[in-house]
BAFI-3210 file (N, C-alpha, C; in Angstrom, 3 decimals, decimal comma, padded with zeros to 6 digits):
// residues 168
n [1|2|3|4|5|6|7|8|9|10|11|12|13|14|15|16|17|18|19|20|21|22|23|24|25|26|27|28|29|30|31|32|33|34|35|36|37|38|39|40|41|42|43|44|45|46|47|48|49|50|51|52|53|54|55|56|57|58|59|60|61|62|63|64|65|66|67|68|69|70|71|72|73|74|75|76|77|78|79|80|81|82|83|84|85|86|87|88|89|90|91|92|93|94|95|96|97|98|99|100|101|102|103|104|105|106|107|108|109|110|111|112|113|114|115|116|117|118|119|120|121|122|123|124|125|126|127|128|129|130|131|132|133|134|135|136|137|138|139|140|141|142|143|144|145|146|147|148|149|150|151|152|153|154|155|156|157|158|159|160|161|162|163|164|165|166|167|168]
n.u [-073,955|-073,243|-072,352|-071,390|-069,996|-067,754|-065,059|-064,929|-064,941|-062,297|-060,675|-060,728|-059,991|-057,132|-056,054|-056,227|-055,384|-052,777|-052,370|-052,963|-051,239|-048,486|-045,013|-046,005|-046,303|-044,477|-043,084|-043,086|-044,819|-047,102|-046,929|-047,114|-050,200|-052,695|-055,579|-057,050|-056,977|-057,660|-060,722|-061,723|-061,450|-063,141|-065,737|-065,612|-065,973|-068,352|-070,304|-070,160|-070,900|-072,430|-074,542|-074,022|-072,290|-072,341|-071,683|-071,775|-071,665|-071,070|-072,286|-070,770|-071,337|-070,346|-070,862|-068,921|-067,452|-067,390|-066,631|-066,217|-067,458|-067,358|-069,102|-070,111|-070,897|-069,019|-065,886|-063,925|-061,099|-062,269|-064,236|-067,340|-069,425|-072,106|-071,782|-070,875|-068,581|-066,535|-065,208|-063,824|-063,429|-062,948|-061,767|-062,107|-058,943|-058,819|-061,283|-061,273|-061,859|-064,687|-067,147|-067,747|-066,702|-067,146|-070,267|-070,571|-069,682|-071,239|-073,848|-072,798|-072,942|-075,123|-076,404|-075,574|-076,848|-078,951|-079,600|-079,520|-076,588|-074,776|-072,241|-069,483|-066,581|-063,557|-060,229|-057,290|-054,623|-051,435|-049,376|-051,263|-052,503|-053,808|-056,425|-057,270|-057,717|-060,084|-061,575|-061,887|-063,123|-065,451|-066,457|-065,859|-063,027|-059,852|-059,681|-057,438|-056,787|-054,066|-052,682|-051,573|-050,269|-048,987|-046,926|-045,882|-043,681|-043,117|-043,892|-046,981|-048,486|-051,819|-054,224|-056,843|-060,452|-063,113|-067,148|-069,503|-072,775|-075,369|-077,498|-078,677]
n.v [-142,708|-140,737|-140,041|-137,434|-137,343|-138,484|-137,128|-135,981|-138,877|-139,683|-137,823|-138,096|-140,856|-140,543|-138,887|-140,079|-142,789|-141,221|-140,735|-142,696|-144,767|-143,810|-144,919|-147,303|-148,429|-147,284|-144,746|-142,520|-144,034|-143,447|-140,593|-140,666|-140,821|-139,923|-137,914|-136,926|-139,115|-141,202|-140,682|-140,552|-143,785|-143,985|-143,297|-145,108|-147,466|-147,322|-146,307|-148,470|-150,903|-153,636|-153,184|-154,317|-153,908|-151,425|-147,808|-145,723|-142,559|-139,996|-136,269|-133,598|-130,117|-128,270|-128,646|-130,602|-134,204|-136,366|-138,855|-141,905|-145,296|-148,728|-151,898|-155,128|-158,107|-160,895|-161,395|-164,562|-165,728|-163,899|-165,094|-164,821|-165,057|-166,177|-164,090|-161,270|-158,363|-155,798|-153,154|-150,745|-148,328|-144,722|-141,881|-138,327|-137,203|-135,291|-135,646|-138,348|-140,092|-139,002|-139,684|-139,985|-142,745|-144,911|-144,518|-144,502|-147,429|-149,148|-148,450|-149,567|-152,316|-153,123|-153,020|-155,285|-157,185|-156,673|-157,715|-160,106|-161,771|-163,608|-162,905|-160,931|-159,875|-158,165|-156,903|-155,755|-153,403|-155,242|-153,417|-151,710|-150,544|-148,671|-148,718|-151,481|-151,650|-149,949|-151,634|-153,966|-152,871|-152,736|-155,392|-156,647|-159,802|-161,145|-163,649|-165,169|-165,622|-164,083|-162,203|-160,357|-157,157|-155,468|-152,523|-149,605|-151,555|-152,661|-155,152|-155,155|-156,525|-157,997|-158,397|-160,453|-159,932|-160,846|-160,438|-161,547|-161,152|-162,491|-163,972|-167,616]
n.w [-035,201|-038,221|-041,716|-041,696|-038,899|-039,328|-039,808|-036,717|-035,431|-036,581|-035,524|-032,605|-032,639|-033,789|-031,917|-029,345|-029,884|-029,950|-027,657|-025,864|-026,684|-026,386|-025,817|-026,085|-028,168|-031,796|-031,985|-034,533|-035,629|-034,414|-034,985|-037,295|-037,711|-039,728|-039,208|-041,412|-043,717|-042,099|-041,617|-044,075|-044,376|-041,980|-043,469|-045,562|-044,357|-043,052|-044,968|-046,430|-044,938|-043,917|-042,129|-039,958|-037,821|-035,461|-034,753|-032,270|-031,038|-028,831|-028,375|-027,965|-025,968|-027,638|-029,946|-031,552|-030,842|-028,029|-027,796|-029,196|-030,024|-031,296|-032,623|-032,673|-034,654|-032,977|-034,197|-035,262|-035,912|-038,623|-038,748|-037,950|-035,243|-032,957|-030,776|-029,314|-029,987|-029,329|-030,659|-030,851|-028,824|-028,035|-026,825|-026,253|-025,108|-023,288|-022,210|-020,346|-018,073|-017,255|-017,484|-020,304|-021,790|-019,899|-020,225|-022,962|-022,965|-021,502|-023,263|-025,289|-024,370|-023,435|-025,897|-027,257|-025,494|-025,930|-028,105|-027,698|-027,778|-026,043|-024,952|-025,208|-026,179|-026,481|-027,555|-026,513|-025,691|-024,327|-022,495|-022,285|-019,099|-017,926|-019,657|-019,336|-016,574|-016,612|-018,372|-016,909|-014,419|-015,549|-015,622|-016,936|-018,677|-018,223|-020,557|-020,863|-024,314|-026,384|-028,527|-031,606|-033,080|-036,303|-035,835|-036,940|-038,013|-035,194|-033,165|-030,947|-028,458|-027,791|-025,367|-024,655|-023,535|-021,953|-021,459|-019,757|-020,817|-020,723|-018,623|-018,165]
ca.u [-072,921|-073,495|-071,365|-070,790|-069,831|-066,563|-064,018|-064,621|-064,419|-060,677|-059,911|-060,906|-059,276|-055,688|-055,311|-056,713|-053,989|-051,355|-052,608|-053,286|-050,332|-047,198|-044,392|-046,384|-046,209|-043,152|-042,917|-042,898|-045,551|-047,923|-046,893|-047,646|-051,417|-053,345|-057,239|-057,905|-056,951|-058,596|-061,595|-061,755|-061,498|-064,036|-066,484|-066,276|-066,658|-069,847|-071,222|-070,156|-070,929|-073,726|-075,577|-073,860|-071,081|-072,768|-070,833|-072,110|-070,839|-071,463|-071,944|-070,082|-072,090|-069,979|-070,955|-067,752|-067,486|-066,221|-066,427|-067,226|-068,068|-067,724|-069,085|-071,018|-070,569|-067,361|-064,854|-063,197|-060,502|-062,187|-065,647|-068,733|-070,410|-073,308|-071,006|-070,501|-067,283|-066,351|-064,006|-062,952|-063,909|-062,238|-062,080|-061,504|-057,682|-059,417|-062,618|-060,710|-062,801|-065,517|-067,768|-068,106|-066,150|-068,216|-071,475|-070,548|-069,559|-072,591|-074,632|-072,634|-072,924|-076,769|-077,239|-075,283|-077,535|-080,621|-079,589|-079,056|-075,355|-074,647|-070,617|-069,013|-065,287|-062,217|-058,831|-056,740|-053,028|-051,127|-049,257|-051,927|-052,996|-055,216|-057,149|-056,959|-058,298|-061,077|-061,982|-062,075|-064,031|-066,741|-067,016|-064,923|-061,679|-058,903|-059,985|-056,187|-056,227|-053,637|-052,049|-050,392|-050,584|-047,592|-047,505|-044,217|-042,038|-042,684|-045,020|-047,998|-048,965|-052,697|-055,231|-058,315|-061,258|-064,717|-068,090|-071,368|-073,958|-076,774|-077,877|-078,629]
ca.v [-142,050|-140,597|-139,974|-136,092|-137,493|-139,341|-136,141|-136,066|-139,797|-139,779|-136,758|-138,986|-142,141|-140,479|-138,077|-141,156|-143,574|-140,701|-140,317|-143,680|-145,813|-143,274|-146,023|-148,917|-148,481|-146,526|-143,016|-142,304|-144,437|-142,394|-139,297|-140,646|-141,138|-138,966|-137,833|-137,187|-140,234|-141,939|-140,209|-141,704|-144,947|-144,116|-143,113|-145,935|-148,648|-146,841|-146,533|-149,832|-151,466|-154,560|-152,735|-155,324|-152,943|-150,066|-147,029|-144,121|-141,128|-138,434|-134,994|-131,976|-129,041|-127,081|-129,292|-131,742|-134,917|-136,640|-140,295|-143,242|-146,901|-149,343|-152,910|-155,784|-159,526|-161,080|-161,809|-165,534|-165,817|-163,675|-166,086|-164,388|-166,155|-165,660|-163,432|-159,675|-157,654|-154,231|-152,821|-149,755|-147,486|-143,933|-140,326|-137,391|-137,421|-134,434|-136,548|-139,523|-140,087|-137,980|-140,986|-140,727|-143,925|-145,438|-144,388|-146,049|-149,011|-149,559|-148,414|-151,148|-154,267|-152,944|-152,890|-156,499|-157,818|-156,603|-158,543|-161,740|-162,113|-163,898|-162,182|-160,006|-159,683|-156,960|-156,799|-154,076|-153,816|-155,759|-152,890|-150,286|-150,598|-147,620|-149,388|-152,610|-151,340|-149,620|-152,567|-154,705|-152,433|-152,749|-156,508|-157,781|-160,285|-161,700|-164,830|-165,937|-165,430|-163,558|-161,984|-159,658|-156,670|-155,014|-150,889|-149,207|-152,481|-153,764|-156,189|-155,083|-157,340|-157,647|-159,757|-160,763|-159,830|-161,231|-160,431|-162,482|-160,274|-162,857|-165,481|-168,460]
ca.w [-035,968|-039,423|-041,978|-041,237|-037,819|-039,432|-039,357|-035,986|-035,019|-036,703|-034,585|-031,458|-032,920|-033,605|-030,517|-028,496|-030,035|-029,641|-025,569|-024,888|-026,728|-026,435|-025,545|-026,222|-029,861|-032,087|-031,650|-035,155|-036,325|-034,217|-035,257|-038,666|-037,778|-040,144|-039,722|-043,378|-044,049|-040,783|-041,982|-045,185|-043,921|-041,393|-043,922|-046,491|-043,404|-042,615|-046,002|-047,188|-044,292|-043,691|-041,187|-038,472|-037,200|-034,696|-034,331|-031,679|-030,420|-027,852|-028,606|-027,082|-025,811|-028,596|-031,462|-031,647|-030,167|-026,942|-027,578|-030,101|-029,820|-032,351|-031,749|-033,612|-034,394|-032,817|-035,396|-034,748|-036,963|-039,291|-039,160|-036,916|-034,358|-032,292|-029,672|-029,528|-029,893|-028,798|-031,762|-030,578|-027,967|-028,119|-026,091|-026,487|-023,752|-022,095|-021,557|-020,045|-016,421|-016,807|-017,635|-021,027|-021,435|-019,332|-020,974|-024,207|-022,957|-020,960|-024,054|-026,744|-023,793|-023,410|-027,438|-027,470|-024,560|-026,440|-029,640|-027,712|-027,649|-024,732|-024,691|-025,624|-026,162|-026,865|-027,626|-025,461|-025,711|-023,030|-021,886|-021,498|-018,072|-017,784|-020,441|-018,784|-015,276|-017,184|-018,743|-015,569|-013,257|-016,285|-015,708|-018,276|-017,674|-019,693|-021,483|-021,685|-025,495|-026,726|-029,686|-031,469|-034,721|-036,124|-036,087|-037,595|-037,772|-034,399|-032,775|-030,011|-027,699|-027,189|-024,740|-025,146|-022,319|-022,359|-020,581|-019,997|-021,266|-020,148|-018,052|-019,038]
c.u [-073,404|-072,528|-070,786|-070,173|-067,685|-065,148|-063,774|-063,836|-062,771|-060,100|-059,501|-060,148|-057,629|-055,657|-055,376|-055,403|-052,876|-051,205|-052,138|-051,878|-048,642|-046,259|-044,883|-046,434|-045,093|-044,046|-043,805|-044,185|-047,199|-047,951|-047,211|-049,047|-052,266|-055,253|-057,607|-058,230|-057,937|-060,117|-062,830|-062,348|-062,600|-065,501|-067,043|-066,429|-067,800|-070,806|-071,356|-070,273|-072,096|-074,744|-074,848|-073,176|-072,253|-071,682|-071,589|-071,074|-071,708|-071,049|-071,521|-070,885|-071,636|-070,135|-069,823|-068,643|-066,771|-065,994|-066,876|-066,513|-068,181|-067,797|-069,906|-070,904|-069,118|-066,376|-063,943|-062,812|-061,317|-064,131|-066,354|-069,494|-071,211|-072,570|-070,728|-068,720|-067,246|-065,017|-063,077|-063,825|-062,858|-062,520|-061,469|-060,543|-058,458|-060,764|-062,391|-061,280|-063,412|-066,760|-067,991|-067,785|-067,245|-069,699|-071,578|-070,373|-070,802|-073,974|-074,521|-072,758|-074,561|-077,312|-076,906|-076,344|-079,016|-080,619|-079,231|-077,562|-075,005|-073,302|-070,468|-067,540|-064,600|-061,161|-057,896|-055,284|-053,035|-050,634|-050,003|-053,101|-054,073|-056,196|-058,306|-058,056|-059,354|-062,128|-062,634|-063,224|-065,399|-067,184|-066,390|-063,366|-060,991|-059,061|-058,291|-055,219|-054,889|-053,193|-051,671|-050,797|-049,232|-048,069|-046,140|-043,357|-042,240|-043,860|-046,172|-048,747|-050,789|-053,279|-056,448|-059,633|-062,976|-065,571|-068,897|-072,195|-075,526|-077,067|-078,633|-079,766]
c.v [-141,913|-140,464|-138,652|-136,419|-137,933|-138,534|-136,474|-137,202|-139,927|-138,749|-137,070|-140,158|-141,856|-139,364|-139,247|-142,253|-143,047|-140,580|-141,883|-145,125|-145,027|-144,701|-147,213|-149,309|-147,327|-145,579|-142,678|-143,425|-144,094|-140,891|-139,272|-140,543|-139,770|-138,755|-137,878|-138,389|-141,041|-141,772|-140,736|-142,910|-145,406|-144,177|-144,634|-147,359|-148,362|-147,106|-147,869|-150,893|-152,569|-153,798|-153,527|-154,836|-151,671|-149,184|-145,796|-143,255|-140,357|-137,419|-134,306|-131,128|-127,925|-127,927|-130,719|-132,945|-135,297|-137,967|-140,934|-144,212|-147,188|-150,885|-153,934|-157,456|-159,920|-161,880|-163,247|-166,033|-165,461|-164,185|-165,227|-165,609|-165,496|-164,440|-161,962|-159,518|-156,256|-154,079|-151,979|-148,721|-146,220|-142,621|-139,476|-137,372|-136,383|-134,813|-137,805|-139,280|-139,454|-138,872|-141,225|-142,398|-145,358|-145,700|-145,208|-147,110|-149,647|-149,440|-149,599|-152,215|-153,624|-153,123|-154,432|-157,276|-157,707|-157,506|-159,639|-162,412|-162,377|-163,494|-161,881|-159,901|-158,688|-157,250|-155,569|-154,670|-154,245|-154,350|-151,621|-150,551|-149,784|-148,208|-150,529|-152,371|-150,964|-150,789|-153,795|-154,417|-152,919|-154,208|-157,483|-158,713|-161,217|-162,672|-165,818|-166,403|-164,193|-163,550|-160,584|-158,510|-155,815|-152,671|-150,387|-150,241|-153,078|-154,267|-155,450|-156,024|-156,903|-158,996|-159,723|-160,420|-160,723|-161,007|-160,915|-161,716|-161,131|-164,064|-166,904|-169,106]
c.w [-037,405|-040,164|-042,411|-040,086|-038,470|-039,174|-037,681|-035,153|-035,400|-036,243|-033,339|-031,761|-032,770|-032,531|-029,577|-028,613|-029,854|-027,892|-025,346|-025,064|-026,590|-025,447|-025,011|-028,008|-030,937|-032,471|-033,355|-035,921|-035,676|-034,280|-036,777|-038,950|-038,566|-040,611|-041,031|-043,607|-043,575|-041,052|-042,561|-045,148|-042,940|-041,944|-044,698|-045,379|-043,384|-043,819|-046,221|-046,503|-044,418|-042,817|-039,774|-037,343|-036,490|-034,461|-033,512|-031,096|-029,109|-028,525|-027,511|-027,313|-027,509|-030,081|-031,618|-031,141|-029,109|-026,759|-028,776|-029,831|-030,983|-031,788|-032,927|-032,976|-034,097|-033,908|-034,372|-035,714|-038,375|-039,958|-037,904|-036,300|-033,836|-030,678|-030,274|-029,411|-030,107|-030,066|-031,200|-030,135|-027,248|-027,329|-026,543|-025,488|-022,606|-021,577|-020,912|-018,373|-016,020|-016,989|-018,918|-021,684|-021,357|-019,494|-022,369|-024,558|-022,602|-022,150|-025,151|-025,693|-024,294|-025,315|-027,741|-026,808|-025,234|-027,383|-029,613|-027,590|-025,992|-023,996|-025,327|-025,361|-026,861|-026,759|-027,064|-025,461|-024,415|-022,154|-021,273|-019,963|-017,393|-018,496|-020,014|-017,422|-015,531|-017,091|-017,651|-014,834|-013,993|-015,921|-016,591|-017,799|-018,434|-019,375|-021,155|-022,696|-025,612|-027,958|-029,897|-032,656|-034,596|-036,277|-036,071|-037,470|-036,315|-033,444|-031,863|-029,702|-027,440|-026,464|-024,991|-024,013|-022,742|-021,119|-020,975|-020,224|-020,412|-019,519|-018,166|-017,872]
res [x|x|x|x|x|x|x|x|x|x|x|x|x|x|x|x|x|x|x|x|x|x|x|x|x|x|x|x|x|x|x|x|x|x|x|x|x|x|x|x|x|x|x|x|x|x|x|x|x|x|x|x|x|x|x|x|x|x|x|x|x|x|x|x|x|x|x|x|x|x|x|x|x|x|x|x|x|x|x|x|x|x|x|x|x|x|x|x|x|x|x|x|x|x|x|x|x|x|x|x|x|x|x|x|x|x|x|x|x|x|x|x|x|x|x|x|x|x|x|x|x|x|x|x|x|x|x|x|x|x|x|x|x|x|x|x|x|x|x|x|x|x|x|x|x|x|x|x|x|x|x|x|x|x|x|x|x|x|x|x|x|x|x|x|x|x|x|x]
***
């Protein structure tokens, strides 16, 4: 991902959160989601980043994009450990089971697995079950952690998944 790429990724980020969380999160606080903004925000992570955070994409035959991956060191309470974490892994709604998905997941475990991280963990709302099933088939499987973030005023449930990247 570069940082001409970032328009797009917040095009993929808020249609993706308006597809994928409609009544799992208030109405109205996804209709607030705004690319510019998202953009923005996408950019100065990138620039101002450590280098530790990976973000890729897929290109679309027509120039766009149809997916990004964000992934790095796993955040535990905020402290990094020797363990991977999947940030956020987004589609375009009309690319939802065509594999890209699938391609970028298999590309961020494969970039974790190269760099030694023996797991890898994600956070996925509780109620999104398409998500969830995704997540599963890949190999991954709720930990038992849970928790929570707020989005317009009211709570979202999330769980925690983890996969073994390597054998020991």
């Amino acid at each position: 991902m570069t940082a001409d790429d970032c328009g797009g990724v917040a095009g993929i980020r808020v249609r993706g959160w308006q597809y994928a969380y409609t009544g799992l999160v208030p109405q109205p606080y996804l209709d607030g989601l705004d690319v510019a903004a998202d953009a923005d925000r996408q950019r100065a992570r990138l620039l101002d980043g450590d280098g530790s955070v990976r973000n890729l994409v897929v290109d679309a035959d027509d120039g766009g994009l149809l997916g990004w991956v964000a992934f790095g060191p796993h955040r535990d309470g905020g402290t990094r450990t020797g363990d991977a974490e999947l940030y956020a892994l987004c589609l375009r709604p009309d690319h939802i089971g065509r594999g890209v998905g699938r391609a970028l997941l298999a590309a961020a475990t494969r970039h974790c697995a190269d760099a030694g991280h023996a797991r890898m963990y994600l956070w996925v709302v509780k109620g999104n079950t398409r998500a969830r099933r995704f997540y599963e088939r890949a190999g991954f499987a709720a930990d038992g952690a849970e928790d929570a973030f707020e989005a317009g005023g009211a709570v979202v449930p999330e769980v925690r998944y983890a996969k073994e990247l390597l054998r020991g």
